[in-house]
C-alpha positions in Angstrom: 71.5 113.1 72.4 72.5 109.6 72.4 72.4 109.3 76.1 68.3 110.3 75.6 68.2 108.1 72.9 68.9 105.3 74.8 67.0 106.1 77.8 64.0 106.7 75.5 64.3 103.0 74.2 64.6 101.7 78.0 61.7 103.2 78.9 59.5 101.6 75.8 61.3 98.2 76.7 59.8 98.6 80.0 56.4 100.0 79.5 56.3 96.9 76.6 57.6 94.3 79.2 55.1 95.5 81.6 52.2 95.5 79.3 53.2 92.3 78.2 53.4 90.5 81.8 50.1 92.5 82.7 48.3 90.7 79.6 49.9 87.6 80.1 48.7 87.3 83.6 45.2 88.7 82.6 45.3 85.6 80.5 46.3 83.3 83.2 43.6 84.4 85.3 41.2 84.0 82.7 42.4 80.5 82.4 42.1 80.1 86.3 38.5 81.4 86.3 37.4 79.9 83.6 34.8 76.8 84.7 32.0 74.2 82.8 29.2 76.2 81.9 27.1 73.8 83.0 26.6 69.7 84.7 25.8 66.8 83.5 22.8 64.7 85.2 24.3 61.4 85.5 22.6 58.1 84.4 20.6 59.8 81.4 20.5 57.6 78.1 21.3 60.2 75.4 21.3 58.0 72.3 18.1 57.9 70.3 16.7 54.5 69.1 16.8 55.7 65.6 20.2 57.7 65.5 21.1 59.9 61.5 23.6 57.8 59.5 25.8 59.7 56.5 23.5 60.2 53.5 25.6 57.7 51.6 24.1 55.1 53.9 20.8 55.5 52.2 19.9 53.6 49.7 17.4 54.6 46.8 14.6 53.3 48.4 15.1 55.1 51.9 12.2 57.5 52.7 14.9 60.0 52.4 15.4 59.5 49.0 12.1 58.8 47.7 10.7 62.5 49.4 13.2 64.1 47.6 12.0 62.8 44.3 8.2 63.6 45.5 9.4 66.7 46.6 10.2 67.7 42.8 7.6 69.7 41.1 9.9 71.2 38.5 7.8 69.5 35.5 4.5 70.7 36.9 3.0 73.7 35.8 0.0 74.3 37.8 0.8 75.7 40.6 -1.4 76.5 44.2 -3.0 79.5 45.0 -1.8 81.9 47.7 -3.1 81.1 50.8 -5.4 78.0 49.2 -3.6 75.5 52.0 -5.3 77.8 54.6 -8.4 77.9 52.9 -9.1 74.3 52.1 -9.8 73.6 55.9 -11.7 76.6 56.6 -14.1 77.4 53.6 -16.7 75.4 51.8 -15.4 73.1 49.3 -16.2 74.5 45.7 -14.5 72.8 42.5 -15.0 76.5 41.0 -13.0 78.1 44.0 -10.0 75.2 44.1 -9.7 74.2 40.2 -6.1 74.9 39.7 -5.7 72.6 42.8 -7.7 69.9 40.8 -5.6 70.6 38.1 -2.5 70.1 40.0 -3.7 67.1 41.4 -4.2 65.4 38.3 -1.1 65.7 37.1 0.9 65.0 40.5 -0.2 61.8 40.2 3.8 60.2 39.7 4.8 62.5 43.0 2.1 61.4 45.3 3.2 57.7 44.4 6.8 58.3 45.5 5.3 60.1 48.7 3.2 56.7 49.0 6.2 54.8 48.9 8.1 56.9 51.0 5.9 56.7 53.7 5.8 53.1 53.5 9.5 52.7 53.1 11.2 50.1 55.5 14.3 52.3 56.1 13.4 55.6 57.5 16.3 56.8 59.2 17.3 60.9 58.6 20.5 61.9 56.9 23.6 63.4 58.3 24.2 66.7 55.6 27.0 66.7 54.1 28.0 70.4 54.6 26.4 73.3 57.3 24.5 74.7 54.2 23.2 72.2 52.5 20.1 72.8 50.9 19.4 69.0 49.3 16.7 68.1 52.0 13.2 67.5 50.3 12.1 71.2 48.9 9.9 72.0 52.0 7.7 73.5 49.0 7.2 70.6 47.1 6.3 68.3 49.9 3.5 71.3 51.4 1.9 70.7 48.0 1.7 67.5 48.5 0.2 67.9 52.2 -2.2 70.6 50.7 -3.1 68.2 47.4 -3.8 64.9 49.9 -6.0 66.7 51.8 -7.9 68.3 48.6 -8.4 64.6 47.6 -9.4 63.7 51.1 -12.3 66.6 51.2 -13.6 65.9 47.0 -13.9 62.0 47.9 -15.5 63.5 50.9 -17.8 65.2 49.6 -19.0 62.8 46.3 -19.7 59.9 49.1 -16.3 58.5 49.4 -15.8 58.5 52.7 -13.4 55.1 52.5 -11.2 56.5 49.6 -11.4 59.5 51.7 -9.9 57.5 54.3 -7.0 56.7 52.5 -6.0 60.0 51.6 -5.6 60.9 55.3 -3.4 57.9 56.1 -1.6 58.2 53.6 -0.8 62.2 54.4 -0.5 61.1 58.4 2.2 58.4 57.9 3.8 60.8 55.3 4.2 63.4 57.4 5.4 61.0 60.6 8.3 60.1 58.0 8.5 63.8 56.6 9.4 64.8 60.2 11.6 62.0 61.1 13.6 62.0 58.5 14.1 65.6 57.8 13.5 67.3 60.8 13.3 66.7 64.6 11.6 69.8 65.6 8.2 68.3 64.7 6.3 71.3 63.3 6.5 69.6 59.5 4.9 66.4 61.5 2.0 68.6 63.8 0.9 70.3 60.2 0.3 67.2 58.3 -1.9 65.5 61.3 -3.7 69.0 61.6 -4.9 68.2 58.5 -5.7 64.5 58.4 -7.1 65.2 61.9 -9.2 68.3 60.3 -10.4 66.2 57.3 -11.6 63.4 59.6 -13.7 65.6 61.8 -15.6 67.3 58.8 -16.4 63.8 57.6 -17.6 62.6 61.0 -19.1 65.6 62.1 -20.8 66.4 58.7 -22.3 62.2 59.2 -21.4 62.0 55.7 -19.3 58.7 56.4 -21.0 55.2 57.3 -19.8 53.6 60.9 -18.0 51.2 59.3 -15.3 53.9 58.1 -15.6 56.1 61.4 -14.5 53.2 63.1 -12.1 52.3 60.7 -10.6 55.9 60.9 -10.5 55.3 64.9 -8.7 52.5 64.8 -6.2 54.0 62.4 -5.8 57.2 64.9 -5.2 54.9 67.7 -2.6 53.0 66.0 -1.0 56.0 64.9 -0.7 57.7 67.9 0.5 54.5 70.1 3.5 54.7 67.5 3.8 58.1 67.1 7.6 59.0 68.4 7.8 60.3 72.3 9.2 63.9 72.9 12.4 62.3 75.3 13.0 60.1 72.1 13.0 63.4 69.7 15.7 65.2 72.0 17.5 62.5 71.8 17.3 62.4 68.4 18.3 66.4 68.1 21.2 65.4 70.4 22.5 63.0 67.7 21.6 65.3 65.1 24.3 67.9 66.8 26.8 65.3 67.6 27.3 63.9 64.1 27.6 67.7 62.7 29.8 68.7 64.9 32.8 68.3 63.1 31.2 70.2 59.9 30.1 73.0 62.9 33.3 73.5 63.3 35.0 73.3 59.7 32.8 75.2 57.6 34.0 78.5 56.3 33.4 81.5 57.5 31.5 82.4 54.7 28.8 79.4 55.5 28.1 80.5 59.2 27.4 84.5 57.9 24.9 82.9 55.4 22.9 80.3 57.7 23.4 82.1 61.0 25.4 85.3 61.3 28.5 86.9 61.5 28.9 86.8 65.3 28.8 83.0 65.4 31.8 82.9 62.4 33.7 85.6 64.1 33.3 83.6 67.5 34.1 80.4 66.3 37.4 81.7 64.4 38.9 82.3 67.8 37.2 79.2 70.0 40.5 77.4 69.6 42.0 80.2 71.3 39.2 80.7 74.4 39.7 76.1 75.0 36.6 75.3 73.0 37.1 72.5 70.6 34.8 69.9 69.0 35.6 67.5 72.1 35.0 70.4 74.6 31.5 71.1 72.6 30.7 67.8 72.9 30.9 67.4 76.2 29.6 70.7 77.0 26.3 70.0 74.7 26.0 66.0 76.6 25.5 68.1 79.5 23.4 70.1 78.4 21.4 67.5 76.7 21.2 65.5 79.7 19.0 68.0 81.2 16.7 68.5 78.2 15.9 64.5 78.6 15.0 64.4 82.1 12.4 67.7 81.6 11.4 65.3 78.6 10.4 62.5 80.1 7.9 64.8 82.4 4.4 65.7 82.2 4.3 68.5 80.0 4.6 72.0 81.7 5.2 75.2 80.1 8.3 77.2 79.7 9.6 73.6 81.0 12.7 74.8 79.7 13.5 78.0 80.5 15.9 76.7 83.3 18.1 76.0 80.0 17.0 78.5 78.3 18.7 80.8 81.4 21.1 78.3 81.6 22.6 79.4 78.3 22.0 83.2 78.3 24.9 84.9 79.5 26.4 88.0 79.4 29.9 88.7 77.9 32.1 88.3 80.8 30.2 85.1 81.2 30.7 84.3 78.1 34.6 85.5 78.4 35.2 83.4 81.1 33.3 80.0 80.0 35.4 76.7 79.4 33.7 76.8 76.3 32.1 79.9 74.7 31.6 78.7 71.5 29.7 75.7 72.5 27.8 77.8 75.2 26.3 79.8 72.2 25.5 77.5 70.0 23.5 75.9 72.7 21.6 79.0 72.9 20.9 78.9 69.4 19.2 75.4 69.5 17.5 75.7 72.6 16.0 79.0 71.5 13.2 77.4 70.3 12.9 74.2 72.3 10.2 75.0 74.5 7.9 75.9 71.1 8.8 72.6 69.8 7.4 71.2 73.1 4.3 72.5 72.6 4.1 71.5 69.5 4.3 67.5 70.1 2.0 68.0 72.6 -0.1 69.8 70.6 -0.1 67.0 68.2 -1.2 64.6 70.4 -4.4 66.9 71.8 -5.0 67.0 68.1 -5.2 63.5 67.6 -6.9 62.7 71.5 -10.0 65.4 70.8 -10.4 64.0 66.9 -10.6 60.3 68.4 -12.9 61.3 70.9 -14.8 63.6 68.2 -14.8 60.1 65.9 -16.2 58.0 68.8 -18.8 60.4 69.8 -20.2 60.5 65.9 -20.5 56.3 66.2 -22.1 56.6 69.5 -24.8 59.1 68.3 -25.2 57.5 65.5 -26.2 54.4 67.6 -28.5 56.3 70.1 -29.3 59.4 68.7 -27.9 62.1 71.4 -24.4 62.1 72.4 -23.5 60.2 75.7 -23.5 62.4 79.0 -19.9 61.9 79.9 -16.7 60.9 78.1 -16.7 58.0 79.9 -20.0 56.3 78.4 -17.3 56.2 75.2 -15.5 53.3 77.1 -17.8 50.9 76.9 -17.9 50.4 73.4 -16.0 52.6 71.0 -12.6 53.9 73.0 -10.3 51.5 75.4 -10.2 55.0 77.8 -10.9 58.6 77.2 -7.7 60.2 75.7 -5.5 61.6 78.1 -4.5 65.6 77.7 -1.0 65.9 77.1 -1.0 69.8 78.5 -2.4 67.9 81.7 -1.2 64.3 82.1 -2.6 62.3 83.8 -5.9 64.1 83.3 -8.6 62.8 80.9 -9.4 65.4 77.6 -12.4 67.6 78.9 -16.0 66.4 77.4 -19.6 69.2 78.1 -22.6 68.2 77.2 -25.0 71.4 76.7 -28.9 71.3 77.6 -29.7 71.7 73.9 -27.6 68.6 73.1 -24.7 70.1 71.7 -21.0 68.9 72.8 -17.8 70.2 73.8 -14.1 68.5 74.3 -11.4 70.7 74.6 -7.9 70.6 75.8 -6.7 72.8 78.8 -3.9 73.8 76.0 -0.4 75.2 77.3 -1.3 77.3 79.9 -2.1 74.3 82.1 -5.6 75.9 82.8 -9.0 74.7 82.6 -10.9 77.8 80.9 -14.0 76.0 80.3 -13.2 75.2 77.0 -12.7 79.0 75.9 -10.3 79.2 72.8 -9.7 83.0 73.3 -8.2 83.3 76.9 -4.4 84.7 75.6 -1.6 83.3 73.5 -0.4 81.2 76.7 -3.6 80.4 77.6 -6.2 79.3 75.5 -8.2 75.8 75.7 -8.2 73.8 72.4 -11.3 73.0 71.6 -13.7 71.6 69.1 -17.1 71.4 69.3 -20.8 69.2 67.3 -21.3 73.2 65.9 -17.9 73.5 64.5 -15.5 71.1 63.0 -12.3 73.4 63.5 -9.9 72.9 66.0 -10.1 76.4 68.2 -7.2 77.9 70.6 -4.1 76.2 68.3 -2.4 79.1 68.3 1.0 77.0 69.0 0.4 75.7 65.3 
């Protein structure tokens, strides 16, 4: 019995010793295959001109600072109607139909100040958070009211003559939401919706002739300027590349608890054992400067859709991929920020059609106001009212498209995304459609990237 007994207990020594030198070299030769993910592109400058500091760097009067005191509506009671911010642009004005948005107007009067002086604010850098889930940033919210109650203003003023005050409302919302989306976000959609409606406001005012040629200009001037300092799209990846780098060390120490609530359990349960597969915050870092130095050189083309799904391929893998990575935790959380970073492409372009076709709308309302029809080509604009016709960001270095129809009526559009000229048509597909605006309608058509 004992003789069994022992021969028993040889046997699980051996079947453990084999099992154990069977994993171990399994291990090895993960460690042998496992490779970079991905190369660098050598030469690229990856630091942004405005790199995020530590929020205690930020002093009271930072932008940062001041939008999270406009941002507080909490002493309000008035409150916006569902679906009013929509509404506004679309629909005629009516006090009757918006009064709780008068009301709410009147008495944001101390939060539209501190959104005045944020947007004026000499430091307007954007804060490091303190933690992975920190929810301090300016109530997205309270600052939507504000975008919705500045162009309210900007339409009233409109519409009781004040086409200068009127004027003022949509700078002030324009340069707000240029600092609302550097300093909170780098993604730009906060900064595209704000324009989209300073833009909107202007062309019902110029379109409508309700304004005298002394503001139209006035408002052209002001688009030009913004635009010329409006932030380029290689300097926003750059500035989401320093976003990532200064959280990278919170990335990696928050709690479990904190990556199930803000992204989900899969990216906790993979980040427990990173140590374990050789990804670290050094590793992450390098992997993610790599990556990064891609995104800038597609950047600093022309615009071209789906410009990124090389990346987007790039870091898709599969799980033996992902296995056998040099660093699968940084591998996917590059897949979770570059999800997305084709749509935030589109829309900095978009902006900038936006505020090319509303220039050109602005300059074709002074020019037929001078001569009474508009001119026969974009380029008759030149010689008076615009330095050159605005170029179309979808279609660099192409001009924006400009029609002139036999019954007088006008048409500038945008090839949009797609890259194709459609004639103007705003319903030619999701990936496809012109933007356009037209002397019969003062919308802007085909943004469905908005």
């Amino acid at each position: 019995m004992i003789q069994y007994t022992v021969k028993f207990w040889k046997t699980v020594c051996i079947v453990v010793a084999c099992a154990g030198a069977l994993f171990c070299g399994a291990i090895l030769t993960l460690v042998a295959m496992r490779r970079p993910w991905i190369a660098p592109v050598r030469g690229v400058r990856l630091d942004p001109v405005r790199p995020p500091v530590p929020l205690s760097e930020l002093g009271p009067d930072s932008a940062f600072r001041l939008l999270v005191q406009a941002a507080d509506f909490s002493g309000i009671k008035t409150d916006l109607p569902s679906g009013v911010a929509d509404r506004i642009l679309t629909q005629a004005w009516s006090e009757l139909t918006f009064s709780n948005v008068v009301m709410l107007l009147e008495e944001a009067q101390t939060n539209l100040a501190l959104f005045a002086r944020a947007a004026g604010a000499e430091d307007q850098r954007a804060p490091l958070p303190p933690a992975l889930d920190w929810i301090a940033y300016p109530d997205s919210q309270g600052t939507d009211k504000i975008k919705t109650l500045l162009t309210v203003s900007a339409l009233r003023r409109t519409a009781a003559g004040d086409c200068a005050g009127a004027l003022e409302d949509v700078k002030l919302l324009m340069r707000g939401g240029a600092v609302r989306g550097l300093v909170v976000s780098f993604e730009g959609y906060q900064q595209a919706a704000y324009c989209r409606r300073g833009c909107a406001a202007l062309r019902r005012m110029a379109c409508h002739g309700s304004a005298a040629q002394p503001v139209v200009q006035d408002a052209l001037d002001f688009l030009h300027a913004f635009e010329q300092e409006l932030v380029p799209w290689h300097e926003v990846v750059r500035m989401q590349h320093a976003w990532f780098k200064g959280m990278l060390p919170e990335i990696y120490g928050a709690p479990d608890e904190v990556w199930v609530g803000v992204f989900d359990r899969r990216f906790a349960l993979l980040r427990r054992f990173a140590p374990l597969m050789g990804s670290n915050p050094t590793v992450t870092q390098q992997s993610m400067d790599a990556l990064f130095s891609h995104a800038v050189v597609i950047a600093e083309r022309p615009y071209a859709q789906a410009a990124y799904a090389s990346l987007g391929m790039a870091v898709t893998c599969s799980p033996w991929e992902l296995l056998i990575s040099a660093d699968p935790f940084g591998r996917a959380l590059a897949r979770l920020m570059f999800s997305s970073m084709d749509h935030q492409h589109s829309l900095h372009a978009g902006l900038r059609a936006d505020l090319g076709l509303t220039r050109l709308v602005l300059a074709l309302s002074l020019y037929e106001a001078q001569h009474g029809a508009p001119p026969a080509t974009a380029a008759d604009l030149t010689l008076e009212y615009l330095d050159a016709v605005p170029v179309d960001p979808f279609h660099e270095p192409d001009p924006l498209r400009y029609v002139v129809g036999s019954n007088g009526t006008w048409l500038a559009y945008s090839v949009g995304p797609g890259g194709v000229d459609d004639g103007g048509r705003a319903d030619a597909g999701r990936d496809g459609p012109d933007i356009a605006v037209s002397s019969e309608s003062d919308l802007l058509l085909g943004v469905t990237w908005y």
